[in-house]
N, CA, C and O atoms as a GROMACS GRO file, in nm:
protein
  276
    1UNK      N    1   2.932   0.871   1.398
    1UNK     CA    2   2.953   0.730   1.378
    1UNK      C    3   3.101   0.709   1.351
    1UNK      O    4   3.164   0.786   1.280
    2UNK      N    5   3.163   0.586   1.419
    2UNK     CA    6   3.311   0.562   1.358
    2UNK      C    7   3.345   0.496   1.220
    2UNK      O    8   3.278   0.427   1.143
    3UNK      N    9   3.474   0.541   1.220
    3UNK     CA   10   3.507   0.501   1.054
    3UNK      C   11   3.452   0.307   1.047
    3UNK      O   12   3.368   0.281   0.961
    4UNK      N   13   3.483   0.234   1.102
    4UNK     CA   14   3.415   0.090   1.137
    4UNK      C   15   3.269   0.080   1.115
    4UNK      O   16   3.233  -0.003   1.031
    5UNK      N   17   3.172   0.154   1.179
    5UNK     CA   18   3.048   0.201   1.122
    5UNK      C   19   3.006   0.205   0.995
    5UNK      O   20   2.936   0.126   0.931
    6UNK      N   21   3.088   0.367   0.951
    6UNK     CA   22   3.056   0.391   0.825
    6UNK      C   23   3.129   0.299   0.706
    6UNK      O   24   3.107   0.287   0.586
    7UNK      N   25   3.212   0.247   0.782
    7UNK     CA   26   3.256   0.104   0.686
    7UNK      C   27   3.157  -0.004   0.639
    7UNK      O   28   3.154  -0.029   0.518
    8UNK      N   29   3.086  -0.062   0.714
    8UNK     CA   30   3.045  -0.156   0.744
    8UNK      C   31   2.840  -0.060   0.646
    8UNK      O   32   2.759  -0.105   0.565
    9UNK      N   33   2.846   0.029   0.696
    9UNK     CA   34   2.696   0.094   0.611
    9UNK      C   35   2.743   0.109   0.432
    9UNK      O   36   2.679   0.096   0.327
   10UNK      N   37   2.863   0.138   0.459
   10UNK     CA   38   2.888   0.123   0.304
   10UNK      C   39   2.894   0.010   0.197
   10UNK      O   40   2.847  -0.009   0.084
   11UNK      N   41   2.998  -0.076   0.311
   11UNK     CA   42   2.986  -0.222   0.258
   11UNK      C   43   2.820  -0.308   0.228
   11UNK      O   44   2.788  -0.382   0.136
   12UNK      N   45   2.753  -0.266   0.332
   12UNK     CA   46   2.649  -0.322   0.315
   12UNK      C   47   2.506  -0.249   0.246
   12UNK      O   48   2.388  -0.279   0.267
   13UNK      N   49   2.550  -0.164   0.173
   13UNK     CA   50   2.470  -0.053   0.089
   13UNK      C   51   2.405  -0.130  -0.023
   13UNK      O   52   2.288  -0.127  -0.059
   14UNK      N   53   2.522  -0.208  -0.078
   14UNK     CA   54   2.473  -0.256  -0.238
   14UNK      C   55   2.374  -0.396  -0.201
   14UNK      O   56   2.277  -0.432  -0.268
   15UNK      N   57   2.424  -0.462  -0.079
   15UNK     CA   58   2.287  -0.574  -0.071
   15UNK      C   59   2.194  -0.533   0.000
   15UNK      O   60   2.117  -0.617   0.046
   16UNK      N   61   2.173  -0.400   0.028
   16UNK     CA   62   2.028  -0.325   0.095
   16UNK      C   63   1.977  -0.328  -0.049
   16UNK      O   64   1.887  -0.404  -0.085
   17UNK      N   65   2.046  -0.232  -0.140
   17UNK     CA   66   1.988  -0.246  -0.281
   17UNK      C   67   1.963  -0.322  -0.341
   17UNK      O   68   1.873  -0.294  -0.420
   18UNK      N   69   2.020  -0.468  -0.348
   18UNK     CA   70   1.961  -0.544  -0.397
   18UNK      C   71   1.867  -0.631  -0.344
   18UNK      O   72   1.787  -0.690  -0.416
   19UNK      N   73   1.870  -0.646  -0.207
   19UNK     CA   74   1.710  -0.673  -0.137
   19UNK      C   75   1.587  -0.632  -0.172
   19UNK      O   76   1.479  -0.686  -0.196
   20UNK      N   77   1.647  -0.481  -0.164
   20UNK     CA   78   1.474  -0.382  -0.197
   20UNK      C   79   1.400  -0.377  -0.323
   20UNK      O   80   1.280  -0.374  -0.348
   21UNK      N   81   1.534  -0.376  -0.415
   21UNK     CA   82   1.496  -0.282  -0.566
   21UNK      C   83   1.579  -0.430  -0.659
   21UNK      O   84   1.559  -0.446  -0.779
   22UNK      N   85   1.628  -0.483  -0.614
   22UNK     CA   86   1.648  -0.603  -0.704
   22UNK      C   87   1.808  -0.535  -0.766
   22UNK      O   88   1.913  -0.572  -0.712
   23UNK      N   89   1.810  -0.434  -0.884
   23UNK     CA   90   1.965  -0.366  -0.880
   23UNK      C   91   1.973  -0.248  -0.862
   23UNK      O   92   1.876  -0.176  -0.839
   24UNK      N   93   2.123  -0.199  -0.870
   24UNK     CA   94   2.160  -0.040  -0.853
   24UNK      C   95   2.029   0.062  -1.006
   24UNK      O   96   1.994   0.179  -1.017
   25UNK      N   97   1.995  -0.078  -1.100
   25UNK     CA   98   1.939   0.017  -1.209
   25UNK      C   99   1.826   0.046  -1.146
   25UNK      O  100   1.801   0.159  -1.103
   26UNK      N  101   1.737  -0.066  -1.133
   26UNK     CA  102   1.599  -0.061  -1.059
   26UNK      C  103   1.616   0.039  -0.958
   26UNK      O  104   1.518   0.110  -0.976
   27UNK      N  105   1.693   0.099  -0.844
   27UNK     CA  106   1.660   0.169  -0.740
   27UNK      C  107   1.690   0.330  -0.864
   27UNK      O  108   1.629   0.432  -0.831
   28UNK      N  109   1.761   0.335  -0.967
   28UNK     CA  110   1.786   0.458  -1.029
   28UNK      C  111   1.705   0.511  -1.083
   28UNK      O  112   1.674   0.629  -1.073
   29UNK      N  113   1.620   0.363  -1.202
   29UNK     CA  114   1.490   0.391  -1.226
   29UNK      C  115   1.346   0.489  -1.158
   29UNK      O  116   1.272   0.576  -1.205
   30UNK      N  117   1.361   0.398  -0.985
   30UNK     CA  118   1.293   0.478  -0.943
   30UNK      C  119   1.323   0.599  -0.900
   30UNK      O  120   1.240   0.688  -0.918
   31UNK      N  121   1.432   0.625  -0.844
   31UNK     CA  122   1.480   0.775  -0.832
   31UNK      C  123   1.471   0.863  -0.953
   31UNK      O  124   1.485   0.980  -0.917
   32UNK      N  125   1.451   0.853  -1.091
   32UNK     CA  126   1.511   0.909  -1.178
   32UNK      C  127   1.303   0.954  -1.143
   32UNK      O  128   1.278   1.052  -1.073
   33UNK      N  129   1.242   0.910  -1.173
   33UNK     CA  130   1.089   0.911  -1.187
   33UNK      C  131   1.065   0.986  -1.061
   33UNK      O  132   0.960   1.050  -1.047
   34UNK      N  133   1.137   0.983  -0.987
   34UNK     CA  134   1.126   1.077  -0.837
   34UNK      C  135   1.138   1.224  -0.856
   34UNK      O  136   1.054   1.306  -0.820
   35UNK      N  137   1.270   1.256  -0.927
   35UNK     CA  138   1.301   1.367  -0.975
   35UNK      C  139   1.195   1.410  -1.118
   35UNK      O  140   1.163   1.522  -1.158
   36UNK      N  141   1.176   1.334  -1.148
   36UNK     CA  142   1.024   1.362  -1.292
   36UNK      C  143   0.929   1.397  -1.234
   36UNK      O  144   0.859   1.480  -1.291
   37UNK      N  145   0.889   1.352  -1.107
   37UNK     CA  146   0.757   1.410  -0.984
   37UNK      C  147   0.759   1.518  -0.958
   37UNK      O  148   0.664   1.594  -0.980
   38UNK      N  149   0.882   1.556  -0.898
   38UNK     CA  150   0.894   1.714  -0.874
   38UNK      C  151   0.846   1.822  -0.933
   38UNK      O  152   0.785   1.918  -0.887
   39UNK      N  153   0.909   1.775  -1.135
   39UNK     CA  154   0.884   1.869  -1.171
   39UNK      C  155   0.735   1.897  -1.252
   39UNK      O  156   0.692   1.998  -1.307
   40UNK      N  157   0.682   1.769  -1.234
   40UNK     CA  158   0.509   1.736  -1.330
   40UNK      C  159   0.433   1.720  -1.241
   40UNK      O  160   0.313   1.717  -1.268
   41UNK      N  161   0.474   1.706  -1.114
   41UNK     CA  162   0.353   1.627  -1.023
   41UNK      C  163   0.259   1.688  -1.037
   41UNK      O  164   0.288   1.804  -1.010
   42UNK      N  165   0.102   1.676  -1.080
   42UNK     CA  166  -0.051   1.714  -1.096
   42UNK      C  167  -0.122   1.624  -1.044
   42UNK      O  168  -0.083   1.508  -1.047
   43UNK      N  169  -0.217   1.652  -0.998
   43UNK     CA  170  -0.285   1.518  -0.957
   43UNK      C  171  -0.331   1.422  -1.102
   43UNK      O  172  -0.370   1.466  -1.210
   44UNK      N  173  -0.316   1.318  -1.072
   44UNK     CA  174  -0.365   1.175  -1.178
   44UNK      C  175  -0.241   1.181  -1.283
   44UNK      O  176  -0.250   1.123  -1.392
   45UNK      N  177  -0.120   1.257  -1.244
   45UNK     CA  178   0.039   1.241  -1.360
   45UNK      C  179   0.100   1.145  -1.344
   45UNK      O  180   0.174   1.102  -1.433
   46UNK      N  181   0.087   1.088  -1.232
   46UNK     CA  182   0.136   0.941  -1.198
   46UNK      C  183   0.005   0.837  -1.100
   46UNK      O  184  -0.107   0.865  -1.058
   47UNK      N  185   0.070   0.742  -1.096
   47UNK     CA  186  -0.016   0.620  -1.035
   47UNK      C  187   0.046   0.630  -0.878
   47UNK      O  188   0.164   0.640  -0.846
   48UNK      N  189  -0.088   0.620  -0.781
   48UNK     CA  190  -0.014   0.648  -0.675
   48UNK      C  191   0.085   0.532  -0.616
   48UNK      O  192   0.143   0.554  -0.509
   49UNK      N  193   0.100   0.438  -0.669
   49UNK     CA  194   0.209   0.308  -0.664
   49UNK      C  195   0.328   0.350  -0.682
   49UNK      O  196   0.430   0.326  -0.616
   50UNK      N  197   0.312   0.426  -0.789
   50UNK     CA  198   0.466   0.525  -0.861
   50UNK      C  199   0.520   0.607  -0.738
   50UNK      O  200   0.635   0.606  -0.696
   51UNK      N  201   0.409   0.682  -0.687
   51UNK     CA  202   0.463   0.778  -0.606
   51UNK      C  203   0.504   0.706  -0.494
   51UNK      O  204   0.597   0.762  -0.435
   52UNK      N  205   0.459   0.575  -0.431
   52UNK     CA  206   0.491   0.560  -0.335
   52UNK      C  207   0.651   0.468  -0.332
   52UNK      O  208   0.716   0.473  -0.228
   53UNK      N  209   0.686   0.415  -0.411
   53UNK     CA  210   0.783   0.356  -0.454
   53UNK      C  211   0.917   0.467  -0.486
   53UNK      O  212   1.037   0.439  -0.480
   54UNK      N  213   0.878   0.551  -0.508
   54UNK     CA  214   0.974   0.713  -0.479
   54UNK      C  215   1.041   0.762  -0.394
   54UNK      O  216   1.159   0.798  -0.393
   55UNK      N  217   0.893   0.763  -0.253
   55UNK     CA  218   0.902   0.800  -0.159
   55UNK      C  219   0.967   0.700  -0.111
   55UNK      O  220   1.084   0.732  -0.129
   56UNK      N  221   0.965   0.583  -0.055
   56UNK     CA  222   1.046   0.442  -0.035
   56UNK      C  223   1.173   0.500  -0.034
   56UNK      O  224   1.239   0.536   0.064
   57UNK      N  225   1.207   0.508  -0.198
   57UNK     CA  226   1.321   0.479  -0.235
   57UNK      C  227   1.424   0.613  -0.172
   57UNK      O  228   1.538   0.597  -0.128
   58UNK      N  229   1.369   0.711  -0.179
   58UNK     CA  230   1.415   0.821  -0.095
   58UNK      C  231   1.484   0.788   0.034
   58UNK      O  232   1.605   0.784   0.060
   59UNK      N  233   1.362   0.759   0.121
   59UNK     CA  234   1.368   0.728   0.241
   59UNK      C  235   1.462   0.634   0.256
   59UNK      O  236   1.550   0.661   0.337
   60UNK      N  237   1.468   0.533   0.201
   60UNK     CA  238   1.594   0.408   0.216
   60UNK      C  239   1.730   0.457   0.201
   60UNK      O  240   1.823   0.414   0.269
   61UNK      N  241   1.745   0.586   0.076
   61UNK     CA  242   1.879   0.650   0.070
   61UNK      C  243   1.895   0.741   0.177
   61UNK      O  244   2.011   0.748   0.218
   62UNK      N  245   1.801   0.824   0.241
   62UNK     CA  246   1.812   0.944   0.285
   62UNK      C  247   1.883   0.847   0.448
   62UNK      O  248   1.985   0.879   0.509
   63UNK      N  249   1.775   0.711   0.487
   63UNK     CA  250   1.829   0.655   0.600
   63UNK      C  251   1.966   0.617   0.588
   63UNK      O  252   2.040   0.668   0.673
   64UNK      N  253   2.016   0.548   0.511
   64UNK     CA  254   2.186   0.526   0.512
   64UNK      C  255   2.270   0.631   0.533
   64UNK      O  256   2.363   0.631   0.614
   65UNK      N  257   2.226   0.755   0.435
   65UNK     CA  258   2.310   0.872   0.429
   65UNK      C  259   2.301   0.922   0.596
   65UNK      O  260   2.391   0.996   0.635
   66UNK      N  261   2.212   0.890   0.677
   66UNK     CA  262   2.223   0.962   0.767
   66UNK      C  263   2.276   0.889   0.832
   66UNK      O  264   2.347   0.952   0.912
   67UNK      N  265   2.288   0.737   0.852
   67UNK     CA  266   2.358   0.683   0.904
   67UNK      C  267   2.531   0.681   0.916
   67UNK      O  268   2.599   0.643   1.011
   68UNK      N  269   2.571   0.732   0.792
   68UNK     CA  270   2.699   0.714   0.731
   68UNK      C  271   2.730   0.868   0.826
   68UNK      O  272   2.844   0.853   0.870
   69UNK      N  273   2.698   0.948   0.855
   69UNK     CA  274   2.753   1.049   0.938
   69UNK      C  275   2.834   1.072   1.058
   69UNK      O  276   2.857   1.186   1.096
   0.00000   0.00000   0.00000
């Protein structure tokens, strides 16, 4: 991708975040509970709402980051 690209994915990073997750805390929140999955996940340790809001939130970072390449 050109530097214009990855300009423009960066610039527009923080109002993806605040579309999805409302703020940078809310999307941390859920990441932070993402990384708490890893290490507790059992079945019935979380609500599967929790988990899926994780996975989301992953996916939404993991897509930019790959974009920004």
């Amino acid at each position: 991708m050109n530097e214009n690209g990855t300009d423009k994915l960066v610039n527009d990073f923080p109002s993806k975040i605040r579309d999805a997750y409302g703020t940078n805390k809310n999307l941390a929140k859920i990441l932070d509970q993402g990384i708490e999955m890893l290490f507790y996940l059992e079945e019935d340790a979380f609500e599967r709402k929790q988990v899926q809001n994780v996975v989301a939130a992953l996916r939404d970072v993991a897509v930019v980051l790959r974009q920004s390449e």
